[in-house]
Each structure stands twice: as C-alpha cells, then as structure tokens.
C-alpha positions as CSV (number, residue, x, y, z in Angstrom):
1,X,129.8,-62.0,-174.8
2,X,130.5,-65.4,-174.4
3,X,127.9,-67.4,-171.7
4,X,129.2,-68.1,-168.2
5,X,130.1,-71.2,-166.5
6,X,127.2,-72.8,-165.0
7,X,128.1,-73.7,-161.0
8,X,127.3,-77.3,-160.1
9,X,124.7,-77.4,-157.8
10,X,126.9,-79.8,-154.9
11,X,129.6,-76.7,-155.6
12,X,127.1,-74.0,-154.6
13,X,125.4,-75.9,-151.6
14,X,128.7,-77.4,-150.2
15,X,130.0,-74.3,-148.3
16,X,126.7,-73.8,-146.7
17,X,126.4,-77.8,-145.6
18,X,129.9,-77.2,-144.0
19,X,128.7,-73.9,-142.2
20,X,125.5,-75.9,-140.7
21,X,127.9,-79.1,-140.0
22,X,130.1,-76.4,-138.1
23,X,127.2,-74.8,-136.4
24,X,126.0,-77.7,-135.2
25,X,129.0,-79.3,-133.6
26,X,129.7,-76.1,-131.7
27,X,126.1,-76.3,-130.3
28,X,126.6,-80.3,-130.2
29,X,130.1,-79.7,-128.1
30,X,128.2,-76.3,-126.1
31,X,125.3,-79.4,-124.9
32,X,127.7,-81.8,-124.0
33,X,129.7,-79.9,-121.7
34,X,126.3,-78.2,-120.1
35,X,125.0,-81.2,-118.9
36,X,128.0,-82.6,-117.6
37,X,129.0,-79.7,-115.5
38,X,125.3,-79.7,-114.4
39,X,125.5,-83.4,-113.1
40,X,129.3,-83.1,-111.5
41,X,127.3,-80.4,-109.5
42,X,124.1,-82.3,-108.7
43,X,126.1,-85.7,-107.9
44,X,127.6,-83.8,-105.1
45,X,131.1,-83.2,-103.9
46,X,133.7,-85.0,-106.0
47,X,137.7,-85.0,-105.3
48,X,140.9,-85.5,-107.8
49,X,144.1,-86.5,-106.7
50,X,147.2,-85.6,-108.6
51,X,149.0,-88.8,-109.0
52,X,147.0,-92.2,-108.7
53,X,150.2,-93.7,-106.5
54,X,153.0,-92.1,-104.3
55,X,155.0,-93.8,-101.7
56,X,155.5,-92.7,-98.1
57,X,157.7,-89.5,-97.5
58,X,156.1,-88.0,-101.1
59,X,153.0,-86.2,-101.2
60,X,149.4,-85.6,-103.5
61,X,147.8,-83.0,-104.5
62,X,144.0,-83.3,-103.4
63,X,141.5,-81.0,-105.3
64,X,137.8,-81.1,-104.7
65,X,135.0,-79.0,-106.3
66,X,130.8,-79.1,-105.6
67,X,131.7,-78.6,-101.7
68,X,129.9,-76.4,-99.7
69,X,131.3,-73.2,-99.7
70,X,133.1,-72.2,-96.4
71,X,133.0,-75.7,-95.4
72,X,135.8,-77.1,-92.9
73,X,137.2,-80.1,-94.6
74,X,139.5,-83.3,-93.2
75,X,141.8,-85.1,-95.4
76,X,143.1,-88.0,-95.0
77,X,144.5,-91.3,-95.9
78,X,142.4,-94.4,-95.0
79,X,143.2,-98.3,-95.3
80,X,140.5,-101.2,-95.9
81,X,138.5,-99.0,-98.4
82,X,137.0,-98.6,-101.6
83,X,135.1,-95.4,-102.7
84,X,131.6,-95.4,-102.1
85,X,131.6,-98.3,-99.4
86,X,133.1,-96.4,-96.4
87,X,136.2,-97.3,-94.5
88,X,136.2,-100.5,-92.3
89,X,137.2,-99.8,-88.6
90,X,136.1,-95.7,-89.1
91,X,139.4,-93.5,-88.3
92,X,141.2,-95.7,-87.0
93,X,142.1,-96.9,-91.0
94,X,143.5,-94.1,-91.5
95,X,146.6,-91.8,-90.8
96,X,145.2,-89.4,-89.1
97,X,148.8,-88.1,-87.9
98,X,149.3,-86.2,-91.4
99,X,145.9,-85.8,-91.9
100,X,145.1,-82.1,-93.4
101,X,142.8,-79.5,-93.2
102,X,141.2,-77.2,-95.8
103,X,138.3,-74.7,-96.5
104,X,136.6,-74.3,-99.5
105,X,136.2,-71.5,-101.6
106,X,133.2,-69.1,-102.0
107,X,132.6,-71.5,-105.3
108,X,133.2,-74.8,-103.3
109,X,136.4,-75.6,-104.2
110,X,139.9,-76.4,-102.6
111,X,143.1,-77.6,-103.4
112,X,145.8,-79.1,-100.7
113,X,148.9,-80.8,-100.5
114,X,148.7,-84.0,-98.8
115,X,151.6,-86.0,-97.6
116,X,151.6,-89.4,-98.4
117,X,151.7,-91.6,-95.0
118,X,151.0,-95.8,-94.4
119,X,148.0,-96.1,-93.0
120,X,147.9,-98.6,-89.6
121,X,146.1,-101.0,-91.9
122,X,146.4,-102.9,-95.6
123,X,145.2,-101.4,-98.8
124,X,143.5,-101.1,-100.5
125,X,143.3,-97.3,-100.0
126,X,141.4,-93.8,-100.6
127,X,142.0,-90.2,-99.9
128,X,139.0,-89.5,-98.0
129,X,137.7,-85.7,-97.6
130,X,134.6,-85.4,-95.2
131,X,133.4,-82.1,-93.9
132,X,134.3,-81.6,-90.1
133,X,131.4,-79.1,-88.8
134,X,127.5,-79.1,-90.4
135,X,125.8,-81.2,-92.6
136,X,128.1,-84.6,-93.2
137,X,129.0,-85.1,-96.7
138,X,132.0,-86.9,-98.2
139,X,134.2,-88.2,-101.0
140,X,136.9,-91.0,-101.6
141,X,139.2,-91.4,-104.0
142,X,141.1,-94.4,-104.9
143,X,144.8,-94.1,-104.2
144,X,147.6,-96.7,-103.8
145,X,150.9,-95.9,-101.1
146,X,153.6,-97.8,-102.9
147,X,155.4,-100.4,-100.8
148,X,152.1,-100.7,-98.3
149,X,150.8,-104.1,-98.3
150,X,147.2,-104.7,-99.9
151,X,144.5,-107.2,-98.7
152,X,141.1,-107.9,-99.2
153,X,138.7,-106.4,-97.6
154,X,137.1,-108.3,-94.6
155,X,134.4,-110.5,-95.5
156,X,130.6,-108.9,-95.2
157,X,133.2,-105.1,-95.7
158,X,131.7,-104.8,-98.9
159,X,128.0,-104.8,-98.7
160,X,125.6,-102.4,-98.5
161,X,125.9,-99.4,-96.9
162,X,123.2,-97.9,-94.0
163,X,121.6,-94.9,-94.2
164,X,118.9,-92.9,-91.4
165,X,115.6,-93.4,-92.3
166,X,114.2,-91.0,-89.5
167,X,112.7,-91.4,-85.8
168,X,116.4,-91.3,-84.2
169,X,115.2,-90.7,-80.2
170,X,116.6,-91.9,-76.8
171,X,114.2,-94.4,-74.5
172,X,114.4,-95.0,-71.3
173,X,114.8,-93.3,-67.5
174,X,116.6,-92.4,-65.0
175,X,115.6,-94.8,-61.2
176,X,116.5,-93.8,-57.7
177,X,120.1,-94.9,-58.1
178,X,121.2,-92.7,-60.5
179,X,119.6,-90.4,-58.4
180,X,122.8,-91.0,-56.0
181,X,125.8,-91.4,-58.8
182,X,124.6,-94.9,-60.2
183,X,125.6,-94.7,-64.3
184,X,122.8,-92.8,-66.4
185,X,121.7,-95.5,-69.2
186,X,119.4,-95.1,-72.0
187,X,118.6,-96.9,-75.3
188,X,119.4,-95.5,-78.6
189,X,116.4,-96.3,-80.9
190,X,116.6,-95.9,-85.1
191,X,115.3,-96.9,-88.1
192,X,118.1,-97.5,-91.0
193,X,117.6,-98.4,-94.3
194,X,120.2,-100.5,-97.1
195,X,120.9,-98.3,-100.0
196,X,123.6,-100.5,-101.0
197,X,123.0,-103.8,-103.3
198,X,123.9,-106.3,-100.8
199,X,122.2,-107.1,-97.9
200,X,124.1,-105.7,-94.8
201,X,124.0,-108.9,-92.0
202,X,125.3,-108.0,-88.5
203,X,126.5,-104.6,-89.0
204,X,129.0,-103.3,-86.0
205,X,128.3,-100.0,-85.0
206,X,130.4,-97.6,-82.9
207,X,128.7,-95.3,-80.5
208,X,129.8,-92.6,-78.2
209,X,129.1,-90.1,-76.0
210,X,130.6,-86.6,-76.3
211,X,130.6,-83.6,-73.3
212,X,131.9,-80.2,-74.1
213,X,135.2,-79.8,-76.0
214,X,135.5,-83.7,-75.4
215,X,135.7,-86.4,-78.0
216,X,133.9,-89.4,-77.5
217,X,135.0,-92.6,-76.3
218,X,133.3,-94.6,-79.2
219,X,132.4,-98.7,-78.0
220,X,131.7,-101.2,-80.4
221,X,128.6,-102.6,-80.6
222,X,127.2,-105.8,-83.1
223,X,123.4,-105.9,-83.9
224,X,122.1,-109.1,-84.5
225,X,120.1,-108.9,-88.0
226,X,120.3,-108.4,-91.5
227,X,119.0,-105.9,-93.8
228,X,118.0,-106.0,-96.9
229,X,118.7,-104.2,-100.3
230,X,116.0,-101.8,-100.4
231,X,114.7,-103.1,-96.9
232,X,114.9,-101.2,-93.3
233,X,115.1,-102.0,-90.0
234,X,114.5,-100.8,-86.0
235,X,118.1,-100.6,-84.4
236,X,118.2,-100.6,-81.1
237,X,121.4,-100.0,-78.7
238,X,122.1,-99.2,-75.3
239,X,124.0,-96.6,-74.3
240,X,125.9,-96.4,-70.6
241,X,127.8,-92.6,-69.0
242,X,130.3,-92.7,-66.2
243,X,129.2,-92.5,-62.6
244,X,128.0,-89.1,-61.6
245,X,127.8,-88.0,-65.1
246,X,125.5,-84.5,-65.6
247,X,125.2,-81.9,-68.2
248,X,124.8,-81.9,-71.8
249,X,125.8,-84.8,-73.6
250,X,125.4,-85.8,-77.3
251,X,125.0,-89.3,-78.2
252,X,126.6,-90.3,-81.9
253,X,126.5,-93.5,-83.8
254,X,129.0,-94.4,-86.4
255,X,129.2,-97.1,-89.1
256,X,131.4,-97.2,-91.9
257,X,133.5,-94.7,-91.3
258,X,130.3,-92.1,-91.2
259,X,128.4,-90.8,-88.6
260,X,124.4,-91.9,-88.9
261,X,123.1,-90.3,-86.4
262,X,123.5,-87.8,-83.6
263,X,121.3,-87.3,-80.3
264,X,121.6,-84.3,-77.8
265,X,121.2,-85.7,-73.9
266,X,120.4,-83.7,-70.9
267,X,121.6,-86.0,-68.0
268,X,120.3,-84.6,-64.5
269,X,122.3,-83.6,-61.6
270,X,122.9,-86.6,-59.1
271,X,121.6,-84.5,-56.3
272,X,121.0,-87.4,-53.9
273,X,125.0,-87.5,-53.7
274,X,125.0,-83.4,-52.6
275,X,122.5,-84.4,-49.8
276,X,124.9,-87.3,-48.8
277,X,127.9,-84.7,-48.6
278,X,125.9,-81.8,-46.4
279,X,125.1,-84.6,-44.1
280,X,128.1,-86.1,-43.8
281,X,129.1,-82.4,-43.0
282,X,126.9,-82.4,-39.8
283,X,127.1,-85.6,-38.9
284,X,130.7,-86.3,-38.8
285,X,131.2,-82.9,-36.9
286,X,128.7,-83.9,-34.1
287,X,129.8,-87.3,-33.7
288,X,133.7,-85.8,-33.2
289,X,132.1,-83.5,-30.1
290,X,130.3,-86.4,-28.4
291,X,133.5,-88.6,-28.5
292,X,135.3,-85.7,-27.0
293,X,132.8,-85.2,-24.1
294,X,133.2,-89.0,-23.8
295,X,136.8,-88.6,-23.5
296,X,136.4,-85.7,-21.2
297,X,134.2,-87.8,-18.9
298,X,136.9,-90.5,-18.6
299,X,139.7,-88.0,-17.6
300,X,137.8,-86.6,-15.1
301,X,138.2,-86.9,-11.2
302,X,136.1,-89.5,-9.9
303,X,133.3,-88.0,-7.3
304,X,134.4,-89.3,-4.1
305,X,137.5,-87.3,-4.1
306,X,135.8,-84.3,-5.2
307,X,133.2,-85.0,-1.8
308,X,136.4,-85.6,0.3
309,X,137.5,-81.9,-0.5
310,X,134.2,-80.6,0.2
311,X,134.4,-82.5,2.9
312,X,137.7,-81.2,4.7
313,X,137.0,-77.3,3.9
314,X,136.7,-75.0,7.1
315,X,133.1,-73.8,8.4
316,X,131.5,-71.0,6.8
317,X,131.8,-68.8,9.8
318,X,135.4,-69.2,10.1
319,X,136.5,-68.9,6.5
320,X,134.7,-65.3,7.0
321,X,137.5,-64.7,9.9
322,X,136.2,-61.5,12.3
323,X,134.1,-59.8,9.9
324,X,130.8,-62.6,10.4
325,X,128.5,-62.3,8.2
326,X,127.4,-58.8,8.2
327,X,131.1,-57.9,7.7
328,X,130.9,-55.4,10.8
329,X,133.6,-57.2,13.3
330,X,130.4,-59.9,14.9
331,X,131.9,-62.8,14.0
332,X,132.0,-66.4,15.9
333,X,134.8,-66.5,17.0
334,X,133.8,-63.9,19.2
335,X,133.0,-65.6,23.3
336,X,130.4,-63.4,24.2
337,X,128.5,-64.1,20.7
338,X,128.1,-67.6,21.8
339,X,125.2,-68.6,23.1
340,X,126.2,-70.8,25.9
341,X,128.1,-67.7,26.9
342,X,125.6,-64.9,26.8
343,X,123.4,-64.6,30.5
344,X,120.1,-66.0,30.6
345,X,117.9,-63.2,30.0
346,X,115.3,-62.1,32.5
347,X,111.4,-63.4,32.8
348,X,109.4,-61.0,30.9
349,X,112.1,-59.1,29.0
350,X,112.8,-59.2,25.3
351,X,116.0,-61.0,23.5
352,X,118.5,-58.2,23.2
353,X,118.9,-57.6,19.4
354,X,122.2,-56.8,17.6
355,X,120.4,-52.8,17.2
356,X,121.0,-52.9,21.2
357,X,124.5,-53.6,21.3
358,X,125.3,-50.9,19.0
359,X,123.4,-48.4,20.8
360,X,125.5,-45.4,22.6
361,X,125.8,-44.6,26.3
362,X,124.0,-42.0,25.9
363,X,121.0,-43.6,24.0
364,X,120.6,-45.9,26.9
C-alpha cells in the first residue's frame, strides 16, 4: 500500500484559526453593540429626526427612545438654539402653534409627525421634545427650516448652562397691608450651580406665578453676577401677586428654555378687606336712615302752627255735647249745673251730691 500524503501543518490548523477568528468577531460585534445600547439608555432620552432639513408647509418625522414610559411629551420647533445649551427667550423661540403632542410607549419610545413651521426667531434651530407633566427632562435635535434666516446666537447665549443645587425656599412676610388687599410679595431664594464650561455672567431669568388651571405670567428678571464653571451661587429674586391675591399659588423659575425650580405658595385670605365690606354694610344703611329723619325734620310743620290749632279747638266739656263726662245726659251746657245758678245751700246742710238728683220721689 503505498504511504499517504502527509497534511501540512498550516493546512490542518487553518480551518480551526478561521473558526476562532469567526468566534471571536461574533462575540467582538455581540460586546460592541451591548455597551452601546447600555449607554444610549443611561445618557438619557435621545431623539431622531427624519430628515436633517425641510422647509415650511413639509413635515419631520420625530422619534425618541430612553423616555419615560407613559410620559406626556411636547414637540416643537425652536429658534436661537443649539442642542445641549437651551433655547434663548424659552417658548417664545419656538412655534408653538404646530407644536405636537405624544406619549411614550411602555418601552419609552414614540414616533410623531411634525410639521415643519418658521419659528418667530432666526436659526439656528432644534426640534425640542421636553416632558410636559413629572420629572423635567429633555432633548434637542439640530434641524434646519429651509428658507428661515440664520443668525448667531446672542452674545453670553452660549455659555454655561445653570442647574439647582438644592435649598429652593420662599423668604419673607406678609405686613398689615396685605392684610387689606396690598400685593403679597416674597423673595425667591436658590442656590445654582454652572455645569456648563463657560462661566454664565448676568443670567436673565423668567419667573412666574401660576393659580389653578392658569398659566403663569412669566417676568423677566437679570441677576447681577457671574458664575463660574464648576462654581455656584445664592440667587435671589423677588417675587410680586396681584392685589387681593389668596389661595394656592406655585412660584416657577425658568432659564434657558427649562424650568429650575418650582415653589408651592399658600397666600392668606385678605380678610381685613371682608371686615371693610360688612361695615360698609351697616354703616352706609344707618347713615341713609339718619339723613332721612333729617329730611323728615325739615318737611315738617313748624310748632307754632301746630300750638295755634291746639289753640283754637273747643273746650273739653263741649266737644262731649249733652252726655258730660259721665256720659249720662249731665253735661255743661246744662243751666241748672252751673254753679252760679244752683241756690245757695242752707247753714248746716250737706252739698247735694249727683246720687241725690237721681233719687226717686218716692225715695225722698
């Protein structure tokens, strides 16, 4: 029998070096992709956009993963923004007309069509998704709306951004006047920090005051300071109600597009103004009924008349006619009931008595 063909070694290892080099891309490719869907999740909630750039009239398709699920979310267009430095001016950069909302998914995801509109202000521009209801988060993306104009952003727009450090509270009182409807005023009091890599140097803020269903009429406020990279500092800034105000009020502060902070307030009822009105209720009432007795007063007859006519009534006898005052026919006009008339009466004898006069024939 004629001796086999000896294999070359590199012939007998090679299909075994290109099973392990297999194997160990598949766990090389099964590592990379781990990781990175482990970090998209713990970087937070990230969005996509369909198409980079769309003009007004077309539309976008906004998709968004690492959300929380069941979360309310707002999209919209926003001028005067890059991602991750906020939107200058807050909503009022963006087109909040054909602005859209969305829900995530039990797995934090969504997907909605946007329609591209011109935001009130230049580019540059994002599609920003923020939640609407719990715990704020958000997400830009760079987008461009074709024919809008593009400037850059306002000088000190692109520096760090502001984040709440802790120790948010309210300070202050209410005096005697706002016991009465004066304004209720306190001072918002918190401690920021810049997370950004530029220092931050008289940041604007917005604050507001919401009641009920109401929105708040946000104010704009400068605070005279600068903050470093890294650094913190104690904000301080009034805050003013209406007149009268009462109830439950929350107090929000805004900068950046973002809402830092938010502070419930319990404002007291001005019950000093209640006490005014029940007064005012007796008071006016009373004073009306004296100027009416006044008035009576004046329109009545004057006194001497009044005396006159007491003056020219008959006697008291003769308004009585013949009945007298007994009503029993005696009366003064009567001659033999006058005394000048009657006979003097004998010495010794009594005054005859009316109970004589009346007395029978026979009784006497």
């Amino acid at each position: 029998m004629p001796p086999k063909p000896s294999t070359p070694p590199l012939a007998r290892t090679a299909p075994r070096a290109v099973a392990a080099l297999v194997v160990l891309a598949l766990l090389g490719l099964g590592c990379a992709l781990l990781p990175g869907s482990v970090a998209s999740a713990a970087d937070g909630p990230t969005v996509r956009l369909s198409a980079a750039q769309a003009g007004q009239g077309g539309s976008v398709t906004v998709k968004g993963a690492g959300w929380r699920p069941g979360a309310l979310l707002m999209v919209l267009i926003c001028g005067r923004s890059k991602p991750g430095r906020g939107v200058v001016g807050g909503t009022d950069s963006c087109a909040n007309a054909e602005g859209r909302a969305v829900t995530t998914g039990k797995d934090g995801a969504f997907s909605k069509k946007l329609p591209v509109a011109e935001p009130p202000v230049p580019c540059p521009c994002v599609v920003r998704v923020a939640t609407v209801t719990g715990a704020k988060e958000r997400a830009d993306a760079a987008f461009r709306v074709a024919g809008h104009p593009v400037k850059p952003l306002p000088k000190g727009a692109t520096g760090g951004r502001l984040a709440v450090l802790g120790g948010t509270r309210l300070e202050g009182s209410s005096g005697l006047l706002t016991w009465f409807g004066a304004p209720p005023q306190r001072k918002l009091v918190l401690t920021v920090g810049n997370t950004g890599s530029e220092p931050v140097e008289d940041p604007v803020f917005r604050i507001g005051a919401s009641h009920g269903v109401f929105a708040p009429e946000w104010e704009e406020q400068r605070w005279q300071g600068t903050v470093a990279p890294g650094g913190k500092a104690r904000i301080e800034l009034p805050v003013e109600l209406t007149g009268g105000a009462h109830g439950d009020y929350l107090v929000s502060l805004r900068f950046g597009g973002e809402v830092l902070a938010e502070q419930p307030w319990d404002v007291g009822r001005p019950w000093g103004v209640t006490v005014f009105w029940l007064l005012l209720c007796v008071v006016v009432p009373a004073a009306l009924f004296r100027v009416g007795m006044v008035i009576v007063d004046r329109l009545r007859p004057p006194r001497r008349e009044a005396s006159a006519r007491r003056r020219r009534r008959p006697p008291s006898g003769v308004s009585r006619g013949r009945h007298g005052a007994g009503g029993r026919g005696l009366g003064a006009a009567l001659p033999w009931f006058t005394p000048d008339a009657a006979p003097p009466a004998p010495a010794g004898s009594r005054a005859p008595s009316p109970h004589d006069a009346r007395r029978t024939p026979d009784e006497n």
